[in-house]
C-alpha positions as a Markdown table, in Angstrom:
| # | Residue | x | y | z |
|---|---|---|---|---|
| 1 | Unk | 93.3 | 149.9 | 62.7 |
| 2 | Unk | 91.0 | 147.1 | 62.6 |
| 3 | Unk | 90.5 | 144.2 | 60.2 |
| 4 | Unk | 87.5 | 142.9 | 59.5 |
| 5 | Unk | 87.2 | 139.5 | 57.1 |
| 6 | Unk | 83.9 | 139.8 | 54.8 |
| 7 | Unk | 82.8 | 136.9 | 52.5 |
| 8 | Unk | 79.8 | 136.0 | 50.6 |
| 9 | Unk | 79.2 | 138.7 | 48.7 |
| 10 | Unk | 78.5 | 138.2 | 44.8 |
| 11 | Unk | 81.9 | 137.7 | 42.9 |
| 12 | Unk | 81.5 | 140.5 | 40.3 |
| 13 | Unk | 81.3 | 143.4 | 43.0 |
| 14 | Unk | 84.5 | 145.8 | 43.2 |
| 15 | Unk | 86.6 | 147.0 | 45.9 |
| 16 | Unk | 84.6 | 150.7 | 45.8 |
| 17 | Unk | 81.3 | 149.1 | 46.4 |
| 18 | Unk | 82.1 | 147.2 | 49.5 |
| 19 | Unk | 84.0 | 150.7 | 50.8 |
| 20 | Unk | 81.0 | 152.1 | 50.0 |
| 21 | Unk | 78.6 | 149.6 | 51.9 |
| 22 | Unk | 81.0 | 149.5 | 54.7 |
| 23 | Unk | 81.6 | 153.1 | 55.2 |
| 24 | Unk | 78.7 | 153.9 | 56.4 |
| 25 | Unk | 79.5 | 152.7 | 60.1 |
| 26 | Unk | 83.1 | 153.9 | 60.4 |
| 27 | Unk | 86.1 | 155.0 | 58.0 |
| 28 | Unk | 87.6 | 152.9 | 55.7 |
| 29 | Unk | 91.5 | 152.4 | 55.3 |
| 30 | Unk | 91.6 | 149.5 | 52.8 |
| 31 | Unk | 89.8 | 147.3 | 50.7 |
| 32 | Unk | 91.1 | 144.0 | 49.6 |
| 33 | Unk | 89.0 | 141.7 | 47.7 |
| 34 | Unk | 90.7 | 138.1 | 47.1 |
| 35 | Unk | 91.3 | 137.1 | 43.6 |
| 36 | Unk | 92.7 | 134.0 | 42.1 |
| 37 | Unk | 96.8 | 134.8 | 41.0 |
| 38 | Unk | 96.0 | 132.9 | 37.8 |
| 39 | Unk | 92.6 | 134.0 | 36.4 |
| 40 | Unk | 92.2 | 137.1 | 38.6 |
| 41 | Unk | 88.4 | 136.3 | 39.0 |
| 42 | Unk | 86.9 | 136.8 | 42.7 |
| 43 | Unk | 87.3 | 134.2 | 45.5 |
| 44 | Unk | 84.5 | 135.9 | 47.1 |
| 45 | Unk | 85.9 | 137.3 | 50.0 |
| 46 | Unk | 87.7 | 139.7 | 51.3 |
| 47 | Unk | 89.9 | 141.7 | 53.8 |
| 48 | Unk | 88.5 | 145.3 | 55.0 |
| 49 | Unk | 90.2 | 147.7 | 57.1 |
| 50 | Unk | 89.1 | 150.5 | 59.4 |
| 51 | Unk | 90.4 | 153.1 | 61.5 |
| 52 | Unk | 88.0 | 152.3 | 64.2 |
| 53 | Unk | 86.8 | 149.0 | 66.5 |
| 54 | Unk | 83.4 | 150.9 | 67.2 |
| 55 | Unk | 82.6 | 150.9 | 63.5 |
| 56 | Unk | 84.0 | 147.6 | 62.4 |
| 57 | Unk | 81.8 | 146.0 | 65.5 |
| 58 | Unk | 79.0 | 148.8 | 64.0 |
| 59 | Unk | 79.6 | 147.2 | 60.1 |
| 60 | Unk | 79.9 | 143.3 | 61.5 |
| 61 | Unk | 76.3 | 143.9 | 63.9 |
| 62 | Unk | 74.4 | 145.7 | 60.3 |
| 63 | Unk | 75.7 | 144.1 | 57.5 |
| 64 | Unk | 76.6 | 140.0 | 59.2 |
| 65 | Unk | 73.9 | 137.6 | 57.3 |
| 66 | Unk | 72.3 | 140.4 | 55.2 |
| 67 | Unk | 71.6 | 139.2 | 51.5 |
| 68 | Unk | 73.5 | 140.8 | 48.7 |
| 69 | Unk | 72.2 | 139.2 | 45.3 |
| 70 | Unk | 71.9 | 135.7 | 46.5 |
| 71 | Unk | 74.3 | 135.5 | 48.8 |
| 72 | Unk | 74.2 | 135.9 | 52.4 |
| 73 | Unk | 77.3 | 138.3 | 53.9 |
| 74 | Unk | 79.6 | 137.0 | 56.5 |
| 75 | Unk | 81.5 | 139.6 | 58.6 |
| 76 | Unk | 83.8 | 139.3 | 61.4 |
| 77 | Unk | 86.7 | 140.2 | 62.9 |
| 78 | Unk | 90.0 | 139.2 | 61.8 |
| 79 | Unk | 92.4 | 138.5 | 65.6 |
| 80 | Unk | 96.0 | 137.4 | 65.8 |
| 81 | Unk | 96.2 | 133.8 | 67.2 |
| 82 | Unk | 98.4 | 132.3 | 69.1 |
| 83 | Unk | 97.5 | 129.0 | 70.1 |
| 84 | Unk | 100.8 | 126.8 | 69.5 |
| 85 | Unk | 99.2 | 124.1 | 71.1 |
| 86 | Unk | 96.5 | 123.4 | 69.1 |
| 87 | Unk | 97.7 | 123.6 | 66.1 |
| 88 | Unk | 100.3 | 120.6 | 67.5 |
| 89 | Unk | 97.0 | 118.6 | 67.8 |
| 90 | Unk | 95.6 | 119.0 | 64.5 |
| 91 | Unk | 92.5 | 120.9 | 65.7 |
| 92 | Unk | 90.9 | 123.7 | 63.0 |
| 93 | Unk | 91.0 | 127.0 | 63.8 |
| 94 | Unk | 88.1 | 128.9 | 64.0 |
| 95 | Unk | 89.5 | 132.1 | 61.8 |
| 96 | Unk | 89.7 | 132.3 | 58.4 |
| 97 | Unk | 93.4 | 133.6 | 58.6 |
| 98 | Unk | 95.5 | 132.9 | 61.5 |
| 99 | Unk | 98.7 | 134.2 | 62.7 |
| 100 | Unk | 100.8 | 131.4 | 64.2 |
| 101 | Unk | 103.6 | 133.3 | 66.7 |
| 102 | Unk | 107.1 | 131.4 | 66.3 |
| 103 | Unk | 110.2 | 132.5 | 67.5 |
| 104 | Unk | 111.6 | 134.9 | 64.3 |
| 105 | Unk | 108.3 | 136.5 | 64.6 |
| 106 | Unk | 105.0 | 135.8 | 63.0 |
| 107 | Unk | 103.9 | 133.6 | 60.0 |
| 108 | Unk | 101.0 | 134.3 | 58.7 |
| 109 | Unk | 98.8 | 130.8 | 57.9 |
| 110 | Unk | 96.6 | 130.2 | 54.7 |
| 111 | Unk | 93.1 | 129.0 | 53.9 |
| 112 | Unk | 93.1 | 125.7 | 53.1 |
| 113 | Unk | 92.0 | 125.1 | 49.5 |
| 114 | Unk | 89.5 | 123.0 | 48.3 |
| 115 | Unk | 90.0 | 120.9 | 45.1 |
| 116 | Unk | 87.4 | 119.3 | 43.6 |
| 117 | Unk | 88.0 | 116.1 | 41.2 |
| 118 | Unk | 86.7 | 117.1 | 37.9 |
């Protein structure tokens, strides 16, 4: 199983839409589109997975920039990291969601969110 991260797509699409966009290059497992807990409306990205590497890599190489609406897609793949280190020196990581190893297991580590002053 493979998990591929997609963002930028317009916020009023549903889950059977991007299955159906993405399921042209491999089998979809799972569709998980990110909503807000409070007002439920779209973040605008999302967590795909698929049974296959070849077809995620297939889906990420067709569909990564492509416009939908206005937006441009963003695909890519979603890996574990471990890299202790430098999270101890405050550098950003380069996925949008990170697993950081410790010694119970894993802990999975969130987006950081941005708040505006309004």
């Amino acid at each position: 199983m493979v998990k591929i991260f997609i963002g930028g797509f317009p916020l009023n699409i549903q889950e059977i839409e991007l299955a159906q966009l993405v399921s042209i290059y491999g089998e979809v497992l799972t569709v998980k589109i990110v909503r807000d807990k409070i007002t439920g409306l779209c973040k605008g990205y999302g967590f795909i997975e698929m049974t296959s590497l070849e077809g995620a890599k297939n889906a990420i190489e067709a569909l990564n920039g492509n416009q939908m609406g206005k937006r441009a897609l963003f695909l890519n793949l979603v890996t574990d990291l471990a890299i202790n280190s430098e999270i101890k020196k405050g550098s950003k990581l380069s996925s949008p969601l990170s697993v950081i190893k410790v010694e119970t297991g894993s802990v999975k580590r969130k987006r950081p969110r941005i708040i505006s002053n309004h």
